[in-house]
C-alpha positions in Angstrom: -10.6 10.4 -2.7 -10.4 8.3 -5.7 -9.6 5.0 -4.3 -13.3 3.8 -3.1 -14.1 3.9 -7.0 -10.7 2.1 -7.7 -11.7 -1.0 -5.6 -15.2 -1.0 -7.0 -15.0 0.2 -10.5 -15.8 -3.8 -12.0 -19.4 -4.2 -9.5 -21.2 -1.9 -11.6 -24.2 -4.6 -11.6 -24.3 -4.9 -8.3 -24.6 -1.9 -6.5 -25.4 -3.2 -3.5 -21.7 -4.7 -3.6 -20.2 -1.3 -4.7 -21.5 0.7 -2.0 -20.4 -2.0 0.6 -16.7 -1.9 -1.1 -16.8 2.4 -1.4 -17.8 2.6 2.5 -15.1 -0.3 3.6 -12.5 1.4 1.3 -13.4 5.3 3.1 -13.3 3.3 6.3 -10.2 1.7 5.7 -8.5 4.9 4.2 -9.7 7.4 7.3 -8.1 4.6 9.5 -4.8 4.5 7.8 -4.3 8.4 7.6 -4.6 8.2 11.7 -2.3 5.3 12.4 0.0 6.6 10.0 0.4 9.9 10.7 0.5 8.9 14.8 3.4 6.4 13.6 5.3 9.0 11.6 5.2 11.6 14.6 5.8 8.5 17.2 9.4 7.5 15.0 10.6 10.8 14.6 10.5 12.6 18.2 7.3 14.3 17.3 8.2 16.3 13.7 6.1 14.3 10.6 8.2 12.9 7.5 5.6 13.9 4.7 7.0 11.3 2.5 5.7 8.6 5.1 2.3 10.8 5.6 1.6 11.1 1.8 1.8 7.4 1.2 1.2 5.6 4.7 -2.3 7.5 4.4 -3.1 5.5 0.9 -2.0 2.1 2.9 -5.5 1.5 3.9 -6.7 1.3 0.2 -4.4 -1.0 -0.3 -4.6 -3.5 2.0 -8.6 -3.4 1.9 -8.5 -3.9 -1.6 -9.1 -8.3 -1.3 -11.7 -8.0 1.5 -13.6 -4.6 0.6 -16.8 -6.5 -0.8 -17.2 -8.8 2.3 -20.4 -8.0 4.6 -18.6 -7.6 8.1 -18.8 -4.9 10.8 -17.3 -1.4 10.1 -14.4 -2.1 12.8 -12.8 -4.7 10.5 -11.8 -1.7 7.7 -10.7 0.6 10.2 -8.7 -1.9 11.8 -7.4 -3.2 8.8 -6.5 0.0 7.6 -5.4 1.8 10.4 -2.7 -1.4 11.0 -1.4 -0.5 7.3 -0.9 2.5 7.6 1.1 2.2 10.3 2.6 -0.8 8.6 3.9 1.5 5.7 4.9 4.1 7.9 7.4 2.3 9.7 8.6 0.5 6.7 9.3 4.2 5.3 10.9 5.2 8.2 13.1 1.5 8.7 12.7 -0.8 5.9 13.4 1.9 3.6 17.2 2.6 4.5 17.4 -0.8 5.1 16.4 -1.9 1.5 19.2 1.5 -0.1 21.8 0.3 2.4 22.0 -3.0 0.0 21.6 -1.0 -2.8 18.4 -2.4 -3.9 16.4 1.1 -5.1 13.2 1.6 -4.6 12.4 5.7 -5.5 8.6 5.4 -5.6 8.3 4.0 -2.5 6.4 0.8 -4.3 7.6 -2.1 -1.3 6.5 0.8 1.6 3.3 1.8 0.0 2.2 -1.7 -2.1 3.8 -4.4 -0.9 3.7 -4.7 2.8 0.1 -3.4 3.2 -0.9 -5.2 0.4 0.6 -9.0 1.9 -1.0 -7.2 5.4 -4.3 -7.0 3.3 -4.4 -10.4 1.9 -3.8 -11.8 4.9 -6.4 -9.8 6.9 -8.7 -11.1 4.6 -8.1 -14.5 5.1 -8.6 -14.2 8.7 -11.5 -12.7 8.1 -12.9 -15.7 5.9 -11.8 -18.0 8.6 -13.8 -15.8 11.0 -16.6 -15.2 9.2 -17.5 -17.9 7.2 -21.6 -17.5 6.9 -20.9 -13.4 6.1 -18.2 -14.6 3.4 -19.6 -12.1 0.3 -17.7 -12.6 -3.2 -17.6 -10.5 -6.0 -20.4 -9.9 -8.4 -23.8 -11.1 -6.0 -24.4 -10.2 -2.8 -26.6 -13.7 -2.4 -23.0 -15.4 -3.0 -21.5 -17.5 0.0 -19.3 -19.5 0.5 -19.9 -22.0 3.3 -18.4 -25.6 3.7 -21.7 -27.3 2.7 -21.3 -25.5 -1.0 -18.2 -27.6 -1.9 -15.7 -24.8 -0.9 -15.0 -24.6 2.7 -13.3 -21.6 4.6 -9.8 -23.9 5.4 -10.0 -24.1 1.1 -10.9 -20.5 0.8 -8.0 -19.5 3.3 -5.6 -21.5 1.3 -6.4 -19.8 -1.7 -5.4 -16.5 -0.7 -2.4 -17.7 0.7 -1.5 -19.3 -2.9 -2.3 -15.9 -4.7 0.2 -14.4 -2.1 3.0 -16.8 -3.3 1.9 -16.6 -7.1 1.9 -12.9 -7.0 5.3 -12.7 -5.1 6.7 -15.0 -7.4 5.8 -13.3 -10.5 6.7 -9.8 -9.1 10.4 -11.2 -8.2 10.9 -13.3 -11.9 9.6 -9.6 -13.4 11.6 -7.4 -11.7 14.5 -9.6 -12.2 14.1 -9.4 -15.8 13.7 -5.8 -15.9 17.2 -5.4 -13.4 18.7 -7.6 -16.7 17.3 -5.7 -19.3 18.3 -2.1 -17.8 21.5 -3.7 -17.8 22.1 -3.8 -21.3 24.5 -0.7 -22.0 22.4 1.3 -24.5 22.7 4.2 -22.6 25.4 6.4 -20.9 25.6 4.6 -17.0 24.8 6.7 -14.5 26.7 6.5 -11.3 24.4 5.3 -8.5 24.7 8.5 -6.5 22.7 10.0 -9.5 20.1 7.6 -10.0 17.1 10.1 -9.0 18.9 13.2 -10.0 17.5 14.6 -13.3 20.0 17.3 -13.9 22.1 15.4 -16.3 19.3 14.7 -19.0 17.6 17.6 -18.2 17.7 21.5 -18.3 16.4 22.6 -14.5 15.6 25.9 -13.6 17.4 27.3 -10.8 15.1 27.7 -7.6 15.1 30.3 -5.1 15.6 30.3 -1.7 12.6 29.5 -0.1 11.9 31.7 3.2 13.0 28.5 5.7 16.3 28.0 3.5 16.3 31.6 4.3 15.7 31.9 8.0 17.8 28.8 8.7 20.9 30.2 7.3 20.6 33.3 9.3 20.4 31.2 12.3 16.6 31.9 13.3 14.6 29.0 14.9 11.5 27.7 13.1 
């Protein structure tokens, strides 16, 4: 819901721009809850994993979020969209164990729900400066574009977001690297990886009931 004003909190003076980025971000977002909710049911024999619904449906948001401001037909969101969310639900439903299984631990989700739709999303939106050069609409003016006869051609344009791709990769891996080192340093008790998620030996849980399913399952009834 809150996404569209997310992507175009910083074009308050143009709000020509801003409605263009809220409609392409709705667009993008209703396309991603299809595709990954189809994906979810398609991987798992029909049955839904809410953990892969709940995020894959933010996916389109996401991967919008470099090309929401360009002037292009309303089939570009919702394809860009619905392709990340179906992106991210697979890579909850694969990448996921995948990623545990070498013990790298990812509890939020972040790689599933922010880093493959976003790389899907900066990509999309260099194919769609390639493919669009004369609708090409930056940030800030909607009479802004970029063509090759203004000294920055679409090739130039492309390469750009190809290079913000690396950067940001780059600085994501040297920071999380640093962090891994620094929760190294014993200043706490270690936990034993098993228990990396559980909060019951810090905190003081109250013990829930049985919920009606728990229930019916252990007294054999079929739901």
């Amino acid at each position: 819901m809150f996404w569209p004003s997310f992507n175009g909190a910083l074009l308050y003076n143009d709000i020509t721009v801003q409605q263009r980025v809220v409609v392409n971000t709705y667009l993008a977002i209703c396309a991603s809850c299809v595709t990954g909710i189809l994906t979810s049911a398609l991987l798992h024999k029909g049955k839904f994993a809410m953990i892969e619904v709940q995020n894959a449906t933010l996916a389109g948001g996401v991967s919008i979020g470099m090309s929401c401001s360009f002037n292009v037909a309303p089939w570009v969101p919702v394809l860009i969209g619905g392709l990340a969310g179906a992106l991210s639900s697979l890579g909850y439903a694969k990448i996921a164990d995948a990623l545990e299984g070498l013990g790298v631990m990812d509890s939020a989700g972040a790689t599933q729900l922010h880093g493959i739709p976003g790389v899907f999303g900066a990509l999309a939106a260099g194919i769609v400066v390639l493919a669009t050069p004369n609708s090409y609409n930056q940030y800030f003016s909607r009479e802004t574009t970029w063509t090759d006869g203004e000294g920055v051609s679409t090739g130039a344009q492309f390469g750009m977001i190809l290079a913000s791709i690396v950067v940001t990769t780059l600085i994501s891996f040297v920071v999380g690297v640093l962090n891994g080192l620094l929760l190294r340093i014993p200043l706490c008790d270690k936990v034993d990886n098993a228990l990396l998620i559980n909060e019951a030996p810090f905190f003081e849980l109250e013990e829930e009931e049985e919920t009606s399913i728990e229930m019916g399952l252990k007294n054999g009834i079929d739901i």
